[in-house]
Structure formats: C-alpha cells, structure tokens
Backbone as ProteinMPNN parsed JSONL, in Angstrom:
{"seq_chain_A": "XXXXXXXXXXXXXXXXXXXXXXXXXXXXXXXXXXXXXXXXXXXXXXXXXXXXXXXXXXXXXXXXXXXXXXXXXXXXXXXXXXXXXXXXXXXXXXXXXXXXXXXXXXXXXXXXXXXXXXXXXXXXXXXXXXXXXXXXXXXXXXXXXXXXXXXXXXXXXXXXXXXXXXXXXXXXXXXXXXXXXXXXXXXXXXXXXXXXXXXXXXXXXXXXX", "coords_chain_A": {"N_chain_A": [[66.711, 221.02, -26.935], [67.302, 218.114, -25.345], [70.322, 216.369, -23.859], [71.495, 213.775, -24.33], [72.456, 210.775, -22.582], [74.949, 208.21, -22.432], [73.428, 205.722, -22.305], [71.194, 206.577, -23.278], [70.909, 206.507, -25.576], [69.659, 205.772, -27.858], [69.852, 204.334, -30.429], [70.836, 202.055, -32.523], [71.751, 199.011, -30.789], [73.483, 199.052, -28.661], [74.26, 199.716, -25.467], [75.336, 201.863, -22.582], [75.883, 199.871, -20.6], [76.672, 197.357, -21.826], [78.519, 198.793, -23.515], [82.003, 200.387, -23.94], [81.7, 203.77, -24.206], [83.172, 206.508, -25.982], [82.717, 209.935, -26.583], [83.332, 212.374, -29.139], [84.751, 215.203, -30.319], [86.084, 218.145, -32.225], [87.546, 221.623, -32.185], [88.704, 224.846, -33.903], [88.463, 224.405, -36.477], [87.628, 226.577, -38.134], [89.649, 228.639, -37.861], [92.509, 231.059, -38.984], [94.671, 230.539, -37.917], [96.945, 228.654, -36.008], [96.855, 225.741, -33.977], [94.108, 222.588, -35.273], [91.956, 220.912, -32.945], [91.345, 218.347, -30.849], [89.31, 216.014, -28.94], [88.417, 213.423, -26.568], [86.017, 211.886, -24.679], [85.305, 209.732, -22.4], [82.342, 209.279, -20.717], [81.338, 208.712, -17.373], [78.469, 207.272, -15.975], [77.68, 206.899, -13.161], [78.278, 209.282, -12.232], [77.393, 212.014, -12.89], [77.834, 215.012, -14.921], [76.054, 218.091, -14.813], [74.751, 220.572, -16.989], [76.3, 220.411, -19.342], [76.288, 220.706, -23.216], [76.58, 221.871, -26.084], [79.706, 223.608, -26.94], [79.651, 226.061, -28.336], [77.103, 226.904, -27.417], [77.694, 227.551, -24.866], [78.668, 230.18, -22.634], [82.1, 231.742, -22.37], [82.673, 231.728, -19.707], [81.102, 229.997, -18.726], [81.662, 227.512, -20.379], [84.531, 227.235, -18.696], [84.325, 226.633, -16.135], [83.192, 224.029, -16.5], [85.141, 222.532, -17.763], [86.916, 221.416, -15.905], [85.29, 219.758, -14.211], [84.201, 217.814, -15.783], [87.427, 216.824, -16.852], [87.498, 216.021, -14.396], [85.434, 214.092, -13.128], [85.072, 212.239, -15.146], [85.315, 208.649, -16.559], [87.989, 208.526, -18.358], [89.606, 210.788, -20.278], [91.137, 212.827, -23.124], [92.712, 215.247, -24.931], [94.18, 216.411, -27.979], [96.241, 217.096, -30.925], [96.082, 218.416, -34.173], [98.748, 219.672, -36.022], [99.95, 222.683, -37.761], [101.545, 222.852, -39.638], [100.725, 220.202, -40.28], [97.652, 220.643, -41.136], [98.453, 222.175, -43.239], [99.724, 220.365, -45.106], [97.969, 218.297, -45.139], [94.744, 219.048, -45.586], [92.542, 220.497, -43.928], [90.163, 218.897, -43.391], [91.703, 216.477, -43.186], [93.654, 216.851, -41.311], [91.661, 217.488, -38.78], [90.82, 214.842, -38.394], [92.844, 213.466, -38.212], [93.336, 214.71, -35.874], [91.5, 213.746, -34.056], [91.855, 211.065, -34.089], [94.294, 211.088, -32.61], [93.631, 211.935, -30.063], [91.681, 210.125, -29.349], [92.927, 207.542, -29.685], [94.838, 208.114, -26.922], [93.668, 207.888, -25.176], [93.45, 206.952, -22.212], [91.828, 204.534, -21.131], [90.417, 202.393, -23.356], [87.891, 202.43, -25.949], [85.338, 201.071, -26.903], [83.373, 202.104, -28.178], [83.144, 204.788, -30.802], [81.481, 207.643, -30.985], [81.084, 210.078, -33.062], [80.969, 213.815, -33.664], [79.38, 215.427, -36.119], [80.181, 214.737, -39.657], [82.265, 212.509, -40.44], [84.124, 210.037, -39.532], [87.196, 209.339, -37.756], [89.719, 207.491, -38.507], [90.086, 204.772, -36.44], [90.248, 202.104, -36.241], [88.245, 201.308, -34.48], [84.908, 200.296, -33.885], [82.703, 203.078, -34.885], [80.646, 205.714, -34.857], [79.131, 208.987, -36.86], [77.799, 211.412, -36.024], [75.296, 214.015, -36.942], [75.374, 217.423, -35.666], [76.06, 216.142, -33.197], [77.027, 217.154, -30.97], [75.111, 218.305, -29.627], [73.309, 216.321, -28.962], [74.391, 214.479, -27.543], [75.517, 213.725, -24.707], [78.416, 212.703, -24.112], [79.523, 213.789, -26.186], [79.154, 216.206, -26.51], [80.89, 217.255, -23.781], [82.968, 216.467, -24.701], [83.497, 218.121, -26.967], [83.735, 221.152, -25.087], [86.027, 220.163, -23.651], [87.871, 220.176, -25.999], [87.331, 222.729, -27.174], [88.264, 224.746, -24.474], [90.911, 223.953, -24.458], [92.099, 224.744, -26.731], [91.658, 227.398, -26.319], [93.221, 228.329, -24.651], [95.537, 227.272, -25.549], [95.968, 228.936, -27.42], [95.979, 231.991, -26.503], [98.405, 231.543, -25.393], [100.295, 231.67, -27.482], [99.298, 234.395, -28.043], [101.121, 235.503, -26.262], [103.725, 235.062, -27.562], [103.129, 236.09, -29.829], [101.823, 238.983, -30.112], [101.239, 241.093, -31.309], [99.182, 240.14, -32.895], [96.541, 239.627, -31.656], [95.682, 237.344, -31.101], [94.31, 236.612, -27.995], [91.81, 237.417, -28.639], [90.373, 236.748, -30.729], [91.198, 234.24, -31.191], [92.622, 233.224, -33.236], [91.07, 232.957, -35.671], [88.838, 234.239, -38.837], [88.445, 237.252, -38.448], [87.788, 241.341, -38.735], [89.576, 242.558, -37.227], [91.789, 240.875, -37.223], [92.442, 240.188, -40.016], [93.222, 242.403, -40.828], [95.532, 242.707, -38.972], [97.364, 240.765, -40.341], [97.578, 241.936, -42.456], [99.396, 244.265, -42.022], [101.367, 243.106, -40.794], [102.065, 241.068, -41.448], [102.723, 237.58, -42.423], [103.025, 234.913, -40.029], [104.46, 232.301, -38.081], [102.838, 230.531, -37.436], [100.588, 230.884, -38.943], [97.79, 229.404, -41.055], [98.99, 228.184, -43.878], [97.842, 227.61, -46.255], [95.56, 228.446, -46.164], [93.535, 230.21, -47.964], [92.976, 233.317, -47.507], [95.304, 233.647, -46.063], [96.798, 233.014, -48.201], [96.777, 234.826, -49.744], [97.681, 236.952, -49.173], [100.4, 236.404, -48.803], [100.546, 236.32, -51.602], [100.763, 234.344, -52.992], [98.333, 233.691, -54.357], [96.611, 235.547, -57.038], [95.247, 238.503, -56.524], [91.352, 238.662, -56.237]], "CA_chain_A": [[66.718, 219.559, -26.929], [67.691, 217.694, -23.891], [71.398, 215.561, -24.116], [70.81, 212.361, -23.991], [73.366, 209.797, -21.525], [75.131, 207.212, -23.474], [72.309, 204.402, -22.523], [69.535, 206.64, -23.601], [70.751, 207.314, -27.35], [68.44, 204.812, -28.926], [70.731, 204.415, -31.45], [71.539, 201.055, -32.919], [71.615, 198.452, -30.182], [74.107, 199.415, -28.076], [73.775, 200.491, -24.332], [76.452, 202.056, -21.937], [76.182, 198.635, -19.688], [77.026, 196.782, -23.189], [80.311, 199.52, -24.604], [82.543, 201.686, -23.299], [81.776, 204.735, -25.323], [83.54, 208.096, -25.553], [82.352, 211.207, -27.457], [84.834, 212.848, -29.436], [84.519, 216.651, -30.997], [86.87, 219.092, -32.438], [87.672, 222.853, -32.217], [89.87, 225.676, -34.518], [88.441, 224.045, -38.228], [87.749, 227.672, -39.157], [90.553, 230.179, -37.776], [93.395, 231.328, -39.648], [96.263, 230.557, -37.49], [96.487, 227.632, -34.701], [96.609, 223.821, -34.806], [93.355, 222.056, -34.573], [92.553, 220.377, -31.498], [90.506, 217.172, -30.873], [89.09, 216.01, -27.435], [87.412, 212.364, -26.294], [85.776, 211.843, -23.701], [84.397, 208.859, -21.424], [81.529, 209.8, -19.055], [80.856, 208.42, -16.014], [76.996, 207.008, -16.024], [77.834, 207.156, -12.17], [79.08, 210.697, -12.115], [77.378, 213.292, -14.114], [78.054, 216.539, -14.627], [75.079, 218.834, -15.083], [75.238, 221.699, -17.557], [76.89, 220.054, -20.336], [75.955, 221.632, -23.699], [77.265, 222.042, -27.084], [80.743, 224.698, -26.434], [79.216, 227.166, -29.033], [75.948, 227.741, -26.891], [77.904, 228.114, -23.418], [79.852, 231.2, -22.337], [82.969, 231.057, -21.476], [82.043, 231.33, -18.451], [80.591, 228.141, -18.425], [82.744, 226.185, -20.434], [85.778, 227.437, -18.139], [83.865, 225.935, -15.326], [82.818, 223.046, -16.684], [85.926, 221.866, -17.991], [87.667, 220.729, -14.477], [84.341, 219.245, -13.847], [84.888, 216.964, -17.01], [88.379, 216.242, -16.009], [87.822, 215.314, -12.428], [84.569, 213.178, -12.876], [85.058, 211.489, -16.66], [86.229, 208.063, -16.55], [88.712, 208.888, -20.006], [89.448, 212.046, -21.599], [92.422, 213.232, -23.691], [92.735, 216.589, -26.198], [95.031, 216.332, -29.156], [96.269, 218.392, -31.933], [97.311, 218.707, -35.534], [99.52, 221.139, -35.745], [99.602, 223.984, -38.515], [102.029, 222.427, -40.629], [100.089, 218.752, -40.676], [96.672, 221.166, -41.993], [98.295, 222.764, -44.71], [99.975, 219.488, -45.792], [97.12, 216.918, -45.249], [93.961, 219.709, -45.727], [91.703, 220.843, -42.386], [89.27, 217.952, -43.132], [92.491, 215.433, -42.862], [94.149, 217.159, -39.888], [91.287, 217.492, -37.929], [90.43, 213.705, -38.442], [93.968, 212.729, -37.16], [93.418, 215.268, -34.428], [90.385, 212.966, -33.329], [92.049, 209.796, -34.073], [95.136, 210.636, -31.972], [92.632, 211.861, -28.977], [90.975, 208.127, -28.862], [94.264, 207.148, -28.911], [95.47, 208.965, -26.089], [92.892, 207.682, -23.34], [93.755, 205.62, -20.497], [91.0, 203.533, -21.573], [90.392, 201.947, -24.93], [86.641, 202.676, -25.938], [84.158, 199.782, -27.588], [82.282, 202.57, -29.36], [83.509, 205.931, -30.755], [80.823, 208.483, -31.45], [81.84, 211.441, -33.135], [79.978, 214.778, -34.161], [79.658, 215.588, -37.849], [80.204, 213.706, -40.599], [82.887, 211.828, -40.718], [84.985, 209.303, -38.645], [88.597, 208.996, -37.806], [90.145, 205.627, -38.621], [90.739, 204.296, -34.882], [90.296, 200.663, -35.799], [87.031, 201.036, -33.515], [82.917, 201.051, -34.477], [82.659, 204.586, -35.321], [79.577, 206.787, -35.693], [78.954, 210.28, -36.726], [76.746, 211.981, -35.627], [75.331, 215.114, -36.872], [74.923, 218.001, -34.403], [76.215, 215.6, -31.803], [77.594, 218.31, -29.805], [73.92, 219.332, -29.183], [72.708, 215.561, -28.655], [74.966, 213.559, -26.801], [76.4, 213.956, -23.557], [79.836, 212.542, -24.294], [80.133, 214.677, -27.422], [78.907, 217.732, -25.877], [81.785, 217.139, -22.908], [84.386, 216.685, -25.396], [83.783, 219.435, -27.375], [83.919, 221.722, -24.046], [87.325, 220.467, -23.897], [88.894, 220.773, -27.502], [87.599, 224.526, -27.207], [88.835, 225.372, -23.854], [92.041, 223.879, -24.248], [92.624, 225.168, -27.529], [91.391, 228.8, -26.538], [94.657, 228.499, -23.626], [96.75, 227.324, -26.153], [95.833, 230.881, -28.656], [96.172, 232.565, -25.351], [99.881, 231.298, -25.043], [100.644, 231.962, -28.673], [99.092, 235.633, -28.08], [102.201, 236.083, -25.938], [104.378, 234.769, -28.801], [102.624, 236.97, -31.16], [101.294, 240.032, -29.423], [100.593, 242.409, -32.617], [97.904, 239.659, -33.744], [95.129, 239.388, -30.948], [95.156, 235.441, -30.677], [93.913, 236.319, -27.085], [90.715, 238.146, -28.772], [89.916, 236.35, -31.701], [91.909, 232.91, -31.188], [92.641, 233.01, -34.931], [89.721, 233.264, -36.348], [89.671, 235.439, -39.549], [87.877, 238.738, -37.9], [88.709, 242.179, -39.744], [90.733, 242.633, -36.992], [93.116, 239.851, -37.228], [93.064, 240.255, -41.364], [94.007, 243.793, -40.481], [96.979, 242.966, -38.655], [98.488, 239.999, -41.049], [98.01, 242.996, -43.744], [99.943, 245.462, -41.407], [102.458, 242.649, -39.629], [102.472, 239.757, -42.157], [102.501, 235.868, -41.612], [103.8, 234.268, -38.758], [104.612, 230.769, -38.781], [101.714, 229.977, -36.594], [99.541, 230.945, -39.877], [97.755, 228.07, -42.124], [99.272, 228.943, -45.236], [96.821, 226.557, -47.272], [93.98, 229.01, -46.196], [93.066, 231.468, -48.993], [93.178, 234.818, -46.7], [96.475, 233.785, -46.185], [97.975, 232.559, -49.275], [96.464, 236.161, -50.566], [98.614, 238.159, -48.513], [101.752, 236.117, -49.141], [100.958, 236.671, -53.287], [100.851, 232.794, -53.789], [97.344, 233.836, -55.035], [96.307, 236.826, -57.59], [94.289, 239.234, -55.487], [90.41, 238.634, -56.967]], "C_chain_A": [[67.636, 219.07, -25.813], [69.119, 216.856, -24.683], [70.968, 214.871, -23.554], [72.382, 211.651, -23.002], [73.803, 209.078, -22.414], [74.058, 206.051, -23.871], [70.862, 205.049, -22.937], [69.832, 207.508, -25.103], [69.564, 206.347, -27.819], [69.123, 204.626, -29.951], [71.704, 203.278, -31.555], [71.32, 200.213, -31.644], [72.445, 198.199, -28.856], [73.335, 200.008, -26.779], [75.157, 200.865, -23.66], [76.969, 201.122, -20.909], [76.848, 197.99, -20.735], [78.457, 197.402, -23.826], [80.827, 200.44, -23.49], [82.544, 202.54, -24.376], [82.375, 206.026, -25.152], [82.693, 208.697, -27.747], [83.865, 211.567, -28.235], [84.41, 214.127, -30.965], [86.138, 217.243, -31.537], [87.035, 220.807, -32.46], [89.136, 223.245, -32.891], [89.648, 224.795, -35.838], [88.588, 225.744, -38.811], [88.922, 228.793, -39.165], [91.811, 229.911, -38.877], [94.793, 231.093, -39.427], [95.9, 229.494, -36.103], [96.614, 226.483, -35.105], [95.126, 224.016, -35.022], [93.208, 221.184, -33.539], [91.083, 219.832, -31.67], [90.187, 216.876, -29.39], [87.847, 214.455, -27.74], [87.207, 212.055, -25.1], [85.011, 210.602, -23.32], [83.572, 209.025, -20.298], [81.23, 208.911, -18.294], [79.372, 208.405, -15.721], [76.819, 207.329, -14.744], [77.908, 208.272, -11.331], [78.624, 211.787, -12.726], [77.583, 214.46, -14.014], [76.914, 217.563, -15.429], [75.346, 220.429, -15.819], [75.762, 221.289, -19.199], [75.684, 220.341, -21.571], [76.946, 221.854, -24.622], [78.265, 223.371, -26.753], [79.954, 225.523, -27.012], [78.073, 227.759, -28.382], [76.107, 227.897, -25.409], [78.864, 229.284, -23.858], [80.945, 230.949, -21.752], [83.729, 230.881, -20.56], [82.322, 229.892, -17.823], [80.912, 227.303, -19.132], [83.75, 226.343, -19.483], [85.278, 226.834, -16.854], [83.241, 224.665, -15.469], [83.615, 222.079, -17.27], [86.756, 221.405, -17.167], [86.607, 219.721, -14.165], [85.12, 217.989, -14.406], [86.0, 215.947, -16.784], [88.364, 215.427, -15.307], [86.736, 214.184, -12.994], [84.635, 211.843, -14.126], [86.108, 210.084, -16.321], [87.556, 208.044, -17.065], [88.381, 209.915, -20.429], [91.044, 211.997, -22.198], [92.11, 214.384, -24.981], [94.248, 216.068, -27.029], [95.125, 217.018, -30.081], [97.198, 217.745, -33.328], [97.741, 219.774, -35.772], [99.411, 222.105, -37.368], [100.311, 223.686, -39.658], [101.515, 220.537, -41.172], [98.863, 219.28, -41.548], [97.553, 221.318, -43.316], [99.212, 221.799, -45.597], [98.68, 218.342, -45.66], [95.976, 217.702, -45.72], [93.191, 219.547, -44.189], [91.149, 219.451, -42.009], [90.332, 216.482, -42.472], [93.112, 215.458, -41.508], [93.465, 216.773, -39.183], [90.581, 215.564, -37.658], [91.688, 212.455, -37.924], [94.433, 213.463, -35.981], [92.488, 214.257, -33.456], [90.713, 211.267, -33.366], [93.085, 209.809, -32.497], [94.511, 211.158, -30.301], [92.494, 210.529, -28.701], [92.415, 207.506, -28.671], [95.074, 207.145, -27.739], [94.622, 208.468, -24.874], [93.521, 206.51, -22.803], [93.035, 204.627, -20.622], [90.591, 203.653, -22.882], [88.664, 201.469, -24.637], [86.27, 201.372, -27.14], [83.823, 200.655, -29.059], [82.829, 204.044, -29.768], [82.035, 206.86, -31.567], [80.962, 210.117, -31.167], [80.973, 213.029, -33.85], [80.877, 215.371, -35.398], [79.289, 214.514, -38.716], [80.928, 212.596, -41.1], [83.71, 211.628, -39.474], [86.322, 208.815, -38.732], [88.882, 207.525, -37.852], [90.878, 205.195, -36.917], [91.197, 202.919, -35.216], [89.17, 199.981, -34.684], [85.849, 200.914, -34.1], [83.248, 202.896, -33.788], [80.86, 204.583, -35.311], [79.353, 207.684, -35.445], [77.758, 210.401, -36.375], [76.291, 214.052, -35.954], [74.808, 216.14, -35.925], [75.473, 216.688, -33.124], [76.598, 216.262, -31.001], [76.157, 218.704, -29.125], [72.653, 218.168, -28.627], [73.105, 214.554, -27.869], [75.735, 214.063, -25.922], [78.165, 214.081, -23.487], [80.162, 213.663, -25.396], [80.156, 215.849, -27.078], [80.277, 218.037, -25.176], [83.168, 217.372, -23.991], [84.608, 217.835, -26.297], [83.963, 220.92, -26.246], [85.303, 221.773, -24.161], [88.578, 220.667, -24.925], [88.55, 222.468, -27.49], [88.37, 225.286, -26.241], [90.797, 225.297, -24.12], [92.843, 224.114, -25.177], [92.519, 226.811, -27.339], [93.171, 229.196, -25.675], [95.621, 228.372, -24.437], [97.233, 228.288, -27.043], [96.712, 231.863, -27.484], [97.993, 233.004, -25.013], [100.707, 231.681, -26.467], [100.664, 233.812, -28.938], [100.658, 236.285, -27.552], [103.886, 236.312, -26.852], [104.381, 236.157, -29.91], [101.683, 238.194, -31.067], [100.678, 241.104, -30.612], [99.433, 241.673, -33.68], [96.199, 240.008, -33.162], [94.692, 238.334, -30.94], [94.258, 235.86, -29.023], [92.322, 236.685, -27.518], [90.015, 237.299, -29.557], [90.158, 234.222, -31.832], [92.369, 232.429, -32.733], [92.233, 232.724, -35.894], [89.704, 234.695, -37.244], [88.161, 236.807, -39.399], [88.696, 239.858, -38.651], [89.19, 242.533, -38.812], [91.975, 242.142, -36.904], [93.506, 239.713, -38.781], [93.499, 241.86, -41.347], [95.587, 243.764, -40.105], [97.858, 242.03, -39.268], [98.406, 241.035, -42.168], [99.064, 244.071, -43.406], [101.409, 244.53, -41.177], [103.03, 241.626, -40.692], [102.312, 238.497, -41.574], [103.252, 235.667, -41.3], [103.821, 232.997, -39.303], [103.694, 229.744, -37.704], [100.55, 230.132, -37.784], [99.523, 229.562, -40.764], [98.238, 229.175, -42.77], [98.807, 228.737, -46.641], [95.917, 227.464, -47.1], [94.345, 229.919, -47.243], [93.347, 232.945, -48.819], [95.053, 235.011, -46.942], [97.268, 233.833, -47.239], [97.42, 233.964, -50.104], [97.495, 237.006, -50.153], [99.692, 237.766, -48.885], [101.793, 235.987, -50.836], [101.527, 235.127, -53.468], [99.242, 233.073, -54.242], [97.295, 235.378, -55.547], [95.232, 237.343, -56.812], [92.522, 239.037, -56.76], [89.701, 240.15, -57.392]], "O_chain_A": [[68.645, 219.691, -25.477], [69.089, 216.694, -25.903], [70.249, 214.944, -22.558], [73.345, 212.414, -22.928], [73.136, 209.124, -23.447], [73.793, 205.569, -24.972], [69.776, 204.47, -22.971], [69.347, 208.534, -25.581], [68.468, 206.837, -28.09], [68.365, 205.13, -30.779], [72.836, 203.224, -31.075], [70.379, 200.776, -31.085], [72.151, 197.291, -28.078], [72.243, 200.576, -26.805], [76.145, 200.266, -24.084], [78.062, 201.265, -20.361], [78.049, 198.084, -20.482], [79.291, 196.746, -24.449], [80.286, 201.002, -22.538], [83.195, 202.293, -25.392], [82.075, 206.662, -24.142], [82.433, 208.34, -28.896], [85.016, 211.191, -28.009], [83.979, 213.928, -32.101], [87.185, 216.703, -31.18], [86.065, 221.169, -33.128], [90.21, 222.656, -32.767], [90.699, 224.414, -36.353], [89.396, 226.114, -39.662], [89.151, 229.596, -40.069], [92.029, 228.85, -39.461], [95.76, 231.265, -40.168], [94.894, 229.541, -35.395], [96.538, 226.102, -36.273], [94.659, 225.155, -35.019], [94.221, 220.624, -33.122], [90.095, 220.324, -32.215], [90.835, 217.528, -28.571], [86.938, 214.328, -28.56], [88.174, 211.921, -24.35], [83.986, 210.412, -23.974], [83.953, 208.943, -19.13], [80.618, 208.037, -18.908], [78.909, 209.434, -15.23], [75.856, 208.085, -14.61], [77.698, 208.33, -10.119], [79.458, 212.593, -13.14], [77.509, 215.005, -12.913], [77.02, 217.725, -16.645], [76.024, 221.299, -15.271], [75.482, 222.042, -20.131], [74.485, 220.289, -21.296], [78.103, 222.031, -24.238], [77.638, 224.309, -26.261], [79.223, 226.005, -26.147], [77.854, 228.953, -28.586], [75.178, 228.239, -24.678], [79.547, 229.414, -24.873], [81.043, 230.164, -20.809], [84.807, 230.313, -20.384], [83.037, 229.194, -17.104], [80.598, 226.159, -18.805], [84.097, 225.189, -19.23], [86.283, 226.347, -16.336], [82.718, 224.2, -14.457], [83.189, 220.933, -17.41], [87.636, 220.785, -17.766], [87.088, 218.651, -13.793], [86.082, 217.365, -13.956], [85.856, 214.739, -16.593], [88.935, 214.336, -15.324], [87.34, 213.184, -13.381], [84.266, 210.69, -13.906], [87.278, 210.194, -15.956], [88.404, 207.564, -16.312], [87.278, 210.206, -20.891], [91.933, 211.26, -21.773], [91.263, 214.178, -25.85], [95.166, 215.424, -26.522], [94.15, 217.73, -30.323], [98.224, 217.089, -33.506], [97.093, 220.819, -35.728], [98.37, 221.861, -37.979], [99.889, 224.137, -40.722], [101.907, 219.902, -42.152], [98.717, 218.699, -42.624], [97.341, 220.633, -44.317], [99.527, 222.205, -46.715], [98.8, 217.418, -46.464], [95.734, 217.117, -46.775], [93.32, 218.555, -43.472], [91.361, 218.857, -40.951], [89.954, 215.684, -41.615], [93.162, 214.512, -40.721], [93.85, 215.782, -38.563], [89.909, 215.292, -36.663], [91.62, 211.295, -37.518], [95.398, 213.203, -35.262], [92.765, 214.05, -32.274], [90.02, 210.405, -32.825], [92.923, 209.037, -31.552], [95.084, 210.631, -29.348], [93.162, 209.905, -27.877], [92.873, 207.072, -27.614], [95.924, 206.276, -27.545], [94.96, 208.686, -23.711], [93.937, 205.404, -23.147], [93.543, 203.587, -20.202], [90.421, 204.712, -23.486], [88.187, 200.713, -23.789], [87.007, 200.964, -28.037], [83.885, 200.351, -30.25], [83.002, 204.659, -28.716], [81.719, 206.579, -32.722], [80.976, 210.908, -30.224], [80.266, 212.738, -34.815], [82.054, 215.632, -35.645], [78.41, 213.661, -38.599], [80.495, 211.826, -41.958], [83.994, 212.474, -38.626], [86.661, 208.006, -39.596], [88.289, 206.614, -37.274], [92.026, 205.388, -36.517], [92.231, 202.457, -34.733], [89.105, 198.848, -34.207], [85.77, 201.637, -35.093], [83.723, 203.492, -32.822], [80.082, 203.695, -35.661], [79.217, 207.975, -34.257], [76.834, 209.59, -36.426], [76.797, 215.025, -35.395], [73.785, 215.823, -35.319], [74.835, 216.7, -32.071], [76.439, 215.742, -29.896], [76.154, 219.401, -28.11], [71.575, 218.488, -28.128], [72.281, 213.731, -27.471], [76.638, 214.834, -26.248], [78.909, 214.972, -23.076], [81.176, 214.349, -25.271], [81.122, 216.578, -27.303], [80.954, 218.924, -25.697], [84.051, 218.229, -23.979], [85.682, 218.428, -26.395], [84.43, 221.876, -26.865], [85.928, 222.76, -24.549], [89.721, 221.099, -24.774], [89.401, 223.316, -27.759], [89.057, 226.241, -26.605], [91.641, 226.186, -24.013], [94.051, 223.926, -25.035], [93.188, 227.526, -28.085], [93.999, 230.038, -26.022], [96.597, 229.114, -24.332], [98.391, 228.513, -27.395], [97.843, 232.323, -27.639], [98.581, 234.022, -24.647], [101.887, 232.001, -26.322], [101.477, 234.452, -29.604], [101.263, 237.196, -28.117], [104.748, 237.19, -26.826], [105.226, 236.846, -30.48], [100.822, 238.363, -31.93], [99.644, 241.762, -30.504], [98.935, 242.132, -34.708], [95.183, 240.394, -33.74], [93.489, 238.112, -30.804], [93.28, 235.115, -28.964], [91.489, 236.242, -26.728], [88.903, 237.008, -29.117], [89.488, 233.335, -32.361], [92.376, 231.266, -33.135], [92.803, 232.294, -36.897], [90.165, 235.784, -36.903], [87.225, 237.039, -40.165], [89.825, 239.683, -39.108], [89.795, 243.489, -39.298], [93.009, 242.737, -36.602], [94.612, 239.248, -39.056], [94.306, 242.213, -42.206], [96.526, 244.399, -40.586], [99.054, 242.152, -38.999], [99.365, 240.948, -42.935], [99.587, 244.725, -44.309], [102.487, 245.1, -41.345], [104.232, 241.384, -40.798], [101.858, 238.302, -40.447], [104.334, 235.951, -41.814], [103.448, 232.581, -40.4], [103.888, 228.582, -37.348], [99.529, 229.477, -37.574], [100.466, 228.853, -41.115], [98.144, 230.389, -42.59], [99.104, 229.284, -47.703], [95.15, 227.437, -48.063], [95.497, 230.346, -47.325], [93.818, 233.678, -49.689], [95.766, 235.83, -47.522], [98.28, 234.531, -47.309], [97.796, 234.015, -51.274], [98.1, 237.736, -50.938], [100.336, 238.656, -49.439], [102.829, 235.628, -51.396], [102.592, 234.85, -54.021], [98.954, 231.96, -54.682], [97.731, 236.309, -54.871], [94.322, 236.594, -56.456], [92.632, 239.278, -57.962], [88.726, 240.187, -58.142]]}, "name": "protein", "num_of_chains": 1, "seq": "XXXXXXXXXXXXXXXXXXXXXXXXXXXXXXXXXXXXXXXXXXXXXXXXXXXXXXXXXXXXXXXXXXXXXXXXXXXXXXXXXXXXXXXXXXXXXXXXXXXXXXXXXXXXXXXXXXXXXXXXXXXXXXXXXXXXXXXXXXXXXXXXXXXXXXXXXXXXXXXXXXXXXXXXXXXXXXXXXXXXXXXXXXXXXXXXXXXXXXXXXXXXXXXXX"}
C-alpha cells in the first residue's frame, strides 16, 4: 500500500494547505530494559523524501539512511522519552503516551493536527487522530516512526557500553533468550522495567509459574 502525503489522506476534511500536521509514532513498547521513545514529525509537502515506510519493514540499512534525510528536509521533528522509571510507575501504555505528548511538545512548530498511529492519543491540547497501522499509511507517521526507532536503537547502543554483559547492542532490550539468559546469569540493572513480568520473576516479586 502506497503512503499517502498529508493532503491526500481523505480523511475528515482537512488538507495540508488547511493544518499544519505532524505524524507522531513510538518505539521500545515491548523490550525489557530502555525508556520508550516518541518521535513527531512535520513533512515538507515541498520536500519529500522518497523511501519512507513503516521502521519495521525497512532495514537498518534504510532507516539509518533515511533518518538524516528526515532531519534535514522536515519542516518539525523532535524524539522524546519516558524513561524506565516513569513506565513502571505510570504503565507502558501511560509512558509511551507522555513520550508522544512531550515529542509534539518539543517541535519548533506547534501543529493544527496531530495524527498518531494506533489507538490512542496523547493529551496535547490539539485535534488528535489515531490511526491504525499509520506507520504503513501515512507519510508523516511512517517518518516519525523511522526516527523514534533509530534514535532509540543509538540510545541501547550507548547503554550497551554501560552494560556490556547484556547485549543492548544486539537485541536493544527486547526479551530474546539471549538477553533473559543473561538477567538470569547477571541480574537486573537499573536500566530494567521492573513492572514487566520477566523481570519482576527474576527479582522473586512474583512466584515462578
């Protein structure tokens, strides 16, 4: 399915001459250890960047090249994060919803329209709408999810050095049996949710099933 431009969603009455709209995705809901990290983006009707494409069906390859693109050409972007101790006090779904608020927040320009992929919308104080699969139907959403993955994979990356006996550079903290291998061998760090299940097994705040 082709990504559509902002003025050719069809969607509601809106055009990109009419709003300033940014996309706005998230990456790191499922791993085991990591903030989450939010990303919005404003494209450039003027400017496009060819390639763009839900993160999960590029390599990364071609997100790592397509995220300077992004950058350079996007009227507005900004990435944001809830950090590891905001998840396992607010829950994933809450974090990652004030990871995507404080993104929109964060741009240089203040957007008309926020459309966000999934199901649910961060309280900006803006028109909101989800969108499901938007990563795979909208340009802006696509773009921004590009950059909540890359710039959360750099930030695992930098943590790997932190925490070398996990494999954040391999896995990004994602629960693989090699990364529940080595919190069974090494234990939890304080980069681990401790709200997730895996985890709170190992630290015997849950009876093993």
């Amino acid at each position: 399915m082709p990504l559509f431009n902002l003025s050719e969603m069809g969607q509601g009455t809106f055009d990109q001459a009419a709003y300033l709209i940014c996309g706005v995705d998230e990456a790191g809901r499922g791993p085991l250890a990591g903030p989450v990290s939010a990303a919005a983006v404003m494209l450039d009707s003027e400017n496009p960047i060819p390639g763009l494409n839900d993160s999960k069906k590029l390599s990364e390859k071609q997100r790592d090249k397509l995220a300077p693109l992004i950058r350079e050409r996007a009227l507005a972007w900004a990435v944001a994060y809830a950090t590891v101790e905001e998840i396992d006090e607010l829950n994933i779904l809450q974090a990652t919803l004030l990871a995507m608020k404080r993104a929109v927040q964060a741009l240089s320009i203040q957007p008309q329209r926020v459309l966000v992929d999934g199901l649910y919308c961060p309280d900006t104080g803006i028109p909101s709408e989800a969108i499901v699969k938007g990563d795979s139907k909208v340009a802006a959403i696509a773009a921004a999810s590009i950059l909540a993955k890359t710039d959360r994979d750099a930030l695992m990356l930098q943590l790997h050095e932190q925490y070398p006996l996990y494999g954040f550079d391999i896995h990004k903290g994602y629960p693989t049996a090699a990364h529940l291998a080595a919190l069974r061998m090494h234990g939890v760090t304080g980069v681990h949710r401790k709200s997730f299940k895996p985890v709170r097994l190992l630290m015997g705040a849950l009876p093993a099933a």
